[in-house]
Structures are given as C-alpha cells and as structure tokens.
C-alpha positions as CSV (number, residue, x, y, z in Angstrom):
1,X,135.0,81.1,238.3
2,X,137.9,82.6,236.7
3,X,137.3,84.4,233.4
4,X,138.6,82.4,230.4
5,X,139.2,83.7,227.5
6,X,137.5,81.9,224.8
7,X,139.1,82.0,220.9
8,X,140.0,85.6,219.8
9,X,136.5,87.2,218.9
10,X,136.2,87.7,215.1
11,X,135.3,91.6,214.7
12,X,133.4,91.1,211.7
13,X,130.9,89.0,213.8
14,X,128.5,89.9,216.4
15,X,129.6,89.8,220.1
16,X,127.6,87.0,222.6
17,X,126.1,87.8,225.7
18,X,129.1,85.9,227.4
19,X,131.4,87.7,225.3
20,X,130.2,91.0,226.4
21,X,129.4,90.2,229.8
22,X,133.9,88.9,230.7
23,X,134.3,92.2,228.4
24,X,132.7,94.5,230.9
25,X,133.8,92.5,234.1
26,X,137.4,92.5,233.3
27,X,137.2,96.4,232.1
28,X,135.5,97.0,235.5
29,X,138.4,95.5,236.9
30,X,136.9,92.2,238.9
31,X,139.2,89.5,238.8
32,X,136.8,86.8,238.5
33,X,132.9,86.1,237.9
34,X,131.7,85.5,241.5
35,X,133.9,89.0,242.4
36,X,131.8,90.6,240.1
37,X,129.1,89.4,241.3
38,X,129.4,90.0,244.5
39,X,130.1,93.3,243.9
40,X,127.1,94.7,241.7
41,X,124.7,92.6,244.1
42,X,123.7,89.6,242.3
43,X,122.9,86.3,242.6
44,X,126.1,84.6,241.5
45,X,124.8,81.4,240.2
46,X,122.1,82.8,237.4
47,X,125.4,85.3,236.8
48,X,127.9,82.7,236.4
49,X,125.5,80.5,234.2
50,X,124.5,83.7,231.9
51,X,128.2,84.6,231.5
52,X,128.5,80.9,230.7
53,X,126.5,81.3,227.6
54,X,122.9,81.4,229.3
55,X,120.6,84.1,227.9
56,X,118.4,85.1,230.8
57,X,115.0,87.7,230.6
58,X,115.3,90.7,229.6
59,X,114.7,92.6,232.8
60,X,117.9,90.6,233.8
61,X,119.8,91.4,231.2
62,X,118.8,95.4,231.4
63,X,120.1,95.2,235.4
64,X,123.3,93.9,234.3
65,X,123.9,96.2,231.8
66,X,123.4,99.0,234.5
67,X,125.7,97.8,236.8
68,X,128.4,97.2,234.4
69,X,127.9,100.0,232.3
70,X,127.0,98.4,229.4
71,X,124.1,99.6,226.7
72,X,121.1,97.5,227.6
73,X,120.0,97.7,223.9
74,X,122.8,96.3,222.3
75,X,122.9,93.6,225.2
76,X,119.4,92.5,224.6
77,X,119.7,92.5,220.9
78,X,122.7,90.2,221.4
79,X,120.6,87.8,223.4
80,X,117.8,88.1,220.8
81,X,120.4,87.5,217.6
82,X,121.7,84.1,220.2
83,X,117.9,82.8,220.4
84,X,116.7,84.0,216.9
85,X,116.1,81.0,214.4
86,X,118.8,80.6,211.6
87,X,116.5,82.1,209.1
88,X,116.1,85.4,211.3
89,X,119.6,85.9,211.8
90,X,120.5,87.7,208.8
91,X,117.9,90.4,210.0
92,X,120.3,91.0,212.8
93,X,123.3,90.9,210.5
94,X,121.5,93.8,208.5
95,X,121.1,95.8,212.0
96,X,124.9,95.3,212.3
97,X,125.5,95.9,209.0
98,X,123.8,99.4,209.5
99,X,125.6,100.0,213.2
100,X,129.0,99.7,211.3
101,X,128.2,102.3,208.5
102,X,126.4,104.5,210.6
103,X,126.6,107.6,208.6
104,X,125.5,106.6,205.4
105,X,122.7,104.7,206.3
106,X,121.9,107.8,208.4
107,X,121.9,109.7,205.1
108,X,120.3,106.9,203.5
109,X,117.4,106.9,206.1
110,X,116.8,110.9,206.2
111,X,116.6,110.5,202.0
112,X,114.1,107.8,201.9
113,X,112.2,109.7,204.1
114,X,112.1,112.6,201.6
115,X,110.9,110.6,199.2
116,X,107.4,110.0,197.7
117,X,106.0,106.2,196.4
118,X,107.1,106.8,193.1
119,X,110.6,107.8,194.4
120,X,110.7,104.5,196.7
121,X,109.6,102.1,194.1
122,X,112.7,103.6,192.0
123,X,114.9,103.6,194.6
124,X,114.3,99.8,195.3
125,X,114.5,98.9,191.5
126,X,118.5,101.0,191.4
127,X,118.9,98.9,194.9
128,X,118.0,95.5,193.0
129,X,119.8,96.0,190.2
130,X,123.0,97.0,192.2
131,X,122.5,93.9,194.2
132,X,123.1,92.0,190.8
133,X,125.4,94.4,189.2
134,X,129.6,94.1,189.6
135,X,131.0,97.0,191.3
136,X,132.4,97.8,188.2
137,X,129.6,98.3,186.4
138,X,128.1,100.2,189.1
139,X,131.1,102.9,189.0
140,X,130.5,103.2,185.3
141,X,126.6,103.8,185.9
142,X,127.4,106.3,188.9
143,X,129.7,108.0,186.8
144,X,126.8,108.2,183.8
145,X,124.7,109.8,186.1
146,X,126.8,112.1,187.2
147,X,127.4,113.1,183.3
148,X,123.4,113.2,183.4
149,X,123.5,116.0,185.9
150,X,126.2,117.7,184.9
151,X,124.1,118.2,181.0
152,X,122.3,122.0,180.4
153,X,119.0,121.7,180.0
154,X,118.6,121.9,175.9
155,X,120.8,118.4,175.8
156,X,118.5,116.6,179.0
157,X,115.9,116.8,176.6
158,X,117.3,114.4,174.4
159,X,119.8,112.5,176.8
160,X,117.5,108.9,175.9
161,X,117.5,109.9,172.4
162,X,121.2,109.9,172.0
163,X,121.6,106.5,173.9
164,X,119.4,105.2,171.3
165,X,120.7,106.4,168.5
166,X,124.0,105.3,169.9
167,X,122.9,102.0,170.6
168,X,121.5,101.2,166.5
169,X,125.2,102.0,165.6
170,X,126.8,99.3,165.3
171,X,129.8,100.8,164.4
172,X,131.5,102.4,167.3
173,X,133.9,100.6,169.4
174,X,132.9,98.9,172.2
175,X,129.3,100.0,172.0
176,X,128.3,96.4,171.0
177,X,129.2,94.9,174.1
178,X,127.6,98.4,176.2
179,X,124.5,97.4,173.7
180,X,124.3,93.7,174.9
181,X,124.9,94.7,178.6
182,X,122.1,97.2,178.7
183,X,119.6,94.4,177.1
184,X,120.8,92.3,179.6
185,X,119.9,94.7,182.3
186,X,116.7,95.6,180.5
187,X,115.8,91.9,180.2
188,X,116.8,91.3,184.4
189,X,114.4,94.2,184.6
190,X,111.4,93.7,182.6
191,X,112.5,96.8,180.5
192,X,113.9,95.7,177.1
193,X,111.2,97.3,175.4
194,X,112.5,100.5,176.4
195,X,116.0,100.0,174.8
196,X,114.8,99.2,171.7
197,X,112.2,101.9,171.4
C-alpha cells in the first residue's frame, strides 16, 4: 500500500494513530506500508489495517513505536483520545492543552503543589471567576493586584477599606460602572455581602 496523504492535518488538533504512524514511516524513509513492514519485522496485514485507522492493543502499539522511533506514550494516548467516548474527549484536549504550554503549567503544577487547602480552594474560586471574566477585565484585576503588592505595609491595612469607601462615592468617574461590575462579580460569587460591608 502506498502512503496517501490524507487532508493537511490541522495543528491545533490532535494527531491519529494513522497520522502518526505514515509520519514515522515516511521520516524513516520506507516508500510504502508493506516496506515498512517488512523492514521492522511485522506482520503486514494488522500493520496495514492499524495505519489504516485501526487502533490495535497496547502492547502493539508500544512495539511500533520502538521500531519507528516514536514515544509510545503519546502513541497510546492517541489511540486512547480515538476510542474515548465524546464526553471524555475534552479530558484529552486538556492533556494537549497542557503539552502545548508546557512551561507554565509546569509552573502552575510546582505552585499548587506548595499550596495548602485554604490556598487551593482560593486558587480554584480566582480560576472560576477568570473562566467567566473577559480578558480585559482580567488585565485590570492582574494589574490591581499587582498595585496590592506593590503597597507598604501601613496602607495594606486598609487596602478593603479604601475600596469601600470608594465604592459609596458615587461621585467619581467611572466608579459607578467599577461599582456595578464588582456586585456583579460578588453576586456570580456568593460574595455581595462583602462589597457592601
């Protein structure tokens, strides 16, 4: 079987088994399937049906990537993201979503390991409420932190203070609309009666 190139792979998705498998024999350098097969010493018609979209065991899948010097892990997740129900599949687009931002979530993961129960239950509310939050608005809370920080220690003190008093004056500009959008937040939350406290 000659290889044939199916449509050009989209590179936000996930590679196939298939896909994969005519990667590795054409960068091997086998013209064709039964070459290949042939060559790394295995039965060509299970071969020719895997690369032909069949997901075989495990084991199988582990000799192939062996012999084509492939990673057997990301092969076998492949196979397990082709047989995975539709309503699993978005677990496997959240390990991709982690292999392409490898750093951060690297960062990410050595943080929340650092971190205590109260610290996790906080870290998944911020998470939640950046799901739901324009980027925008994300920027300007980043950036509020960041102020936070940046505050000596006699103004920390009364950081909530000030955003309160802020927030009963009507009068400044723009602070109406900051007003309604943290009583939104608070009300998404479960935490309006700390704004108006």
């Amino acid at each position: 079987m000659v290889l044939k190139s199916s449509r050009p792979q989209d590179k936000s998705q996930p590679k196939s088994v298939a896909t994969m498998l005519r990667e590795a024999i054409e960068k091997n350098g086998y013209k064709d399937v039964k070459e290949c097969a042939r060559s790394i010493k295995v039965p060509y018609d299970l071969f020719n049906k895997v690369v032909g979209g069949h997901i075989p065991k495990d084991a199988q899948l582990i000799e192939y990537a062996k012999k084509l010097n492939l990673d057997s892990r990301e092969l076998i997740l492949a196979a397990y993201r082709e047989k995975a129900p539709d309503e699993m599949k978005r677990y496997f687009n959240s390990v991709l979503l982690l292999e392409n931002h490898n750093e951060r979530v690297q960062e990410t993961l050595d943080l929340m390991d650092a971190f205590n129960a109260d610290q996790m239950a906080q870290l998944l509310e911020v998470a939640r409420l950046i799901k739901q939050t324009s980027r925008e608005q994300c920027r300007k809370a980043v950036a509020l932190l960041g102020l936070y920080q940046q505050m000596g220690p006699e103004l920390l003190g009364h950081f909530d203070s000030l955003i309160v008093l802020a927030l009963n004056n009507e009068n400044l500009p723009g602070l109406k609309e900051f007003k309604q959008l943290i009583e939104r937040t608070a009300g998404r939350t479960g935490r309006r009666d700390r704004v108006h406290a």
